[in-house]
N, C-alpha and C positions, 0 to 999 in steps of 0.2 A: 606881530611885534617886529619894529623896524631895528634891523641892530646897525650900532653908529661904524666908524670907519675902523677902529682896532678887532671889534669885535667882530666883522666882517671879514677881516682876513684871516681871525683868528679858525673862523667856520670855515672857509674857505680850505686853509692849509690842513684843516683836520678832515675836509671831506676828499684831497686828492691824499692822504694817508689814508684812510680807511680804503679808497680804489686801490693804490698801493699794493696793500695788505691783505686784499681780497685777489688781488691779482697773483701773489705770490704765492697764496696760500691754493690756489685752483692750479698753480702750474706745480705744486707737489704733488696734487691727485692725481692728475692727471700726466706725471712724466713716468717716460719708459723704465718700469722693473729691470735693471741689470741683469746679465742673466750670468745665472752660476757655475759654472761648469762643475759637473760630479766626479768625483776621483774615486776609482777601484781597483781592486787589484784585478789583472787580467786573468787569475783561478774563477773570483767571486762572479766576473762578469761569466765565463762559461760555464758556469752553474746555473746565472739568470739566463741565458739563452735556451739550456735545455731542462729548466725548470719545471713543475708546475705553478699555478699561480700561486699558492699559497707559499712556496719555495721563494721563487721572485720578492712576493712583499717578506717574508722573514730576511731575507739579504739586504735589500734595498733597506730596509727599516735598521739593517746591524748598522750601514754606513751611516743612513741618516742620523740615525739615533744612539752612538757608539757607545761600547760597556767593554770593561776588563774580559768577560768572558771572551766575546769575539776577536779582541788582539789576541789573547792567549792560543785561540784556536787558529788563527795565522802564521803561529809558531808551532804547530803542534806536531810535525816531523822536522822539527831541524834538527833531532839527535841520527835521524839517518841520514839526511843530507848532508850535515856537515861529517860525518864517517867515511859518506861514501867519496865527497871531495877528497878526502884525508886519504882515504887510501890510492887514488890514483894520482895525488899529488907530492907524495913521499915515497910511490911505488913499491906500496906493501902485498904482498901474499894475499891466498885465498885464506892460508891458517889465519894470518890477522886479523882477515874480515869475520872470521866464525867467531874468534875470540873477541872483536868487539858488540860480536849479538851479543853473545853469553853472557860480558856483563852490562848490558841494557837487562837483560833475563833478571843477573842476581838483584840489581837496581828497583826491577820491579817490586822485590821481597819486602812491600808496604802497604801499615796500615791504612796510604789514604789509595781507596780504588779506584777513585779518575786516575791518578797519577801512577798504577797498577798497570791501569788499563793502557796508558798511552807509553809508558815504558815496556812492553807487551809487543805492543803496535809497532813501534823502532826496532824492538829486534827481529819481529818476521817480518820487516822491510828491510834490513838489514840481508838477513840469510835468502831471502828471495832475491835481491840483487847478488850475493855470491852465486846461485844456482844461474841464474842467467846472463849476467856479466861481466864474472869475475876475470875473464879470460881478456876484458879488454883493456888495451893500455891509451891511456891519453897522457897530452904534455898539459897541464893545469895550466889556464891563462888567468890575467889580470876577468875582476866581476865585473858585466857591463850590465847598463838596465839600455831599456827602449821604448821611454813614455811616450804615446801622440793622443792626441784629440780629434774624435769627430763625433757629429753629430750632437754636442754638448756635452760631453763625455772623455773625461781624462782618462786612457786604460795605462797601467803601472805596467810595464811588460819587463819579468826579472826571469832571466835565465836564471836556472842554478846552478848551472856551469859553463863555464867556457873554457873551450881546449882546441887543441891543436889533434887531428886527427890526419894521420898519414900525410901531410902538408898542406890540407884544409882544415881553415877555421869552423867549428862547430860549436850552436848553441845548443844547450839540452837542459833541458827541461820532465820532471819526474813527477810520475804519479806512483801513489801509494795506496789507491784504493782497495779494498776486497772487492768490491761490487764492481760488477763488470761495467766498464764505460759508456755510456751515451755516445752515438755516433754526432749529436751535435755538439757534445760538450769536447771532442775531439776535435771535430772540426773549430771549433770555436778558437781553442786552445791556438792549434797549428795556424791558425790565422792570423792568429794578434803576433804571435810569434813573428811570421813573417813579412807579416806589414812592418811591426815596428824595426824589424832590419832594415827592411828597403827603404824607410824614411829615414832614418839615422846613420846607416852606410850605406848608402845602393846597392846591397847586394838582394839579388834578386833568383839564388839557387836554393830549390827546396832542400839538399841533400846536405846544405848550411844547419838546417832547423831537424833537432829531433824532438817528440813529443814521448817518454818511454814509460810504456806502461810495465811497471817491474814489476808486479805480483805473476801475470799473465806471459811476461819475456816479449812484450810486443815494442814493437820500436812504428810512432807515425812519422813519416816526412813531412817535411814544410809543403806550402805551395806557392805558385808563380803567384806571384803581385799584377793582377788585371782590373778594368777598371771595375769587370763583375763584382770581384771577389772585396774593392774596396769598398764599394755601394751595399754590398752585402751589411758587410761590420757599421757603416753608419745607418742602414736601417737599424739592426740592432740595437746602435747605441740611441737612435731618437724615438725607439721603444722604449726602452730603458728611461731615457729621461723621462717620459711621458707618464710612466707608471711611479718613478719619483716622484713627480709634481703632484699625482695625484696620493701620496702618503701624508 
């Protein structure tokens, strides 16, 4: 069948649309996945560093796939944190500090026992920071955070305090565990720590960075920012991604 001259251009116009359209529709199969970067808090990621695997995928899965339970449990010492900021911020006694375990103690005196529990938990992190630090004084500075990216990987780096120590700036950062620490989860810590200084102020002195384990009275330092040490944290973190992608 011969088609005359309208309908000729009419096939014509509808066969360079159909190229078109085929054309467009192949360069969305085939264009580059943007890639995402993952954002964690720099606790959650030195948990995935010295994980086991099953630890790693329940982490990576809280981020990926977030619920009320896991923010809550991001909050789950801020009643000693913020006591302990309070007392070296208003320059109160060891008496104040026992007095505010106490009443995290009477607070516990409830029927719901998560909240039992973790009212519990604040005040012998509390009384364990009296027995081992009460004796120190800081001048409370303004809160800084210290976000950086490597490896596809946003790490949240929040000090819990910043102070003024004997005419050095000091960041410090608190652990509250019962179980005794993981040497990587240490290191992991004290690392993000001090990278995210060195990138955000240059400063590059571990004795800047504390990591403090109050249950045990241990204090970690930072470390030197080398290029080992920063290769280090981006393997990690393009681990990390990797076991992401793969959830």
């Amino acid at each position: 069948m011969r088609l005359n001259g309208p309908d000729m251009y009419r096939a014509r116009f509808a066969g360079r649309r159909f190229v078109l359209e085929l054309a467009r529709l192949r360069s969305m199969c085939f264009a580059e996945v943007p890639m995402v970067t993952k954002k964690i808090a720099m606790k959650s990621f030195a948990d995935f560093v010295s994980g086991t695997e099953s630890a790693r995928t329940r982490i990576l899965r809280g981020y990926k796939y977030p619920d009320e339970e896991g923010m809550a449990m991001a909050k789950y010492y801020w009643p000693a944190k913020s006591t302990i900021v309070k007392f070296h911020d208003e320059k109160h006694d060891l008496k104040w500090l026992l007095e505010q375990a106490l009443e995290l103690e009477k607070g516990a005196m409830t029927p719901s026992k998560s909240l039992r529990t973790k009212l519990l938990n604040n005040a012998r992190s509390v009384k364990n920071y009296a027995e081992h630090f009460s004796g120190r004084h800081y001048e409370v500075l303004g809160n800084v955070k210290f976000p950086f990216t490597l490896g596809g990987v946003s790490i949240n780096v929040t000090p819990d305090i910043h102070v003024a120590d004997g005419g050095m700036e000091k960041y410090l950062k608190f652990s509250f565990s019962k179980s005794k620490l993981k040497h990587e989860y240490v290191r992991a810590m004290v690392a993000c720590i001090s990278y995210g200084l060195h990138i955000h102020l240059q400063v590059d002195n571990p004795d800047a960075v504390a990591f403090i384990d109050v249950p045990r009275g241990t204090v970690h330092r930072g470390l030197k920012v080398t290029d080992a040490l920063v290769g280090e944290i981006r393997g990690q973190c393009e681990e990390l991604e990797e076991s992401w992608n793969l959830l």
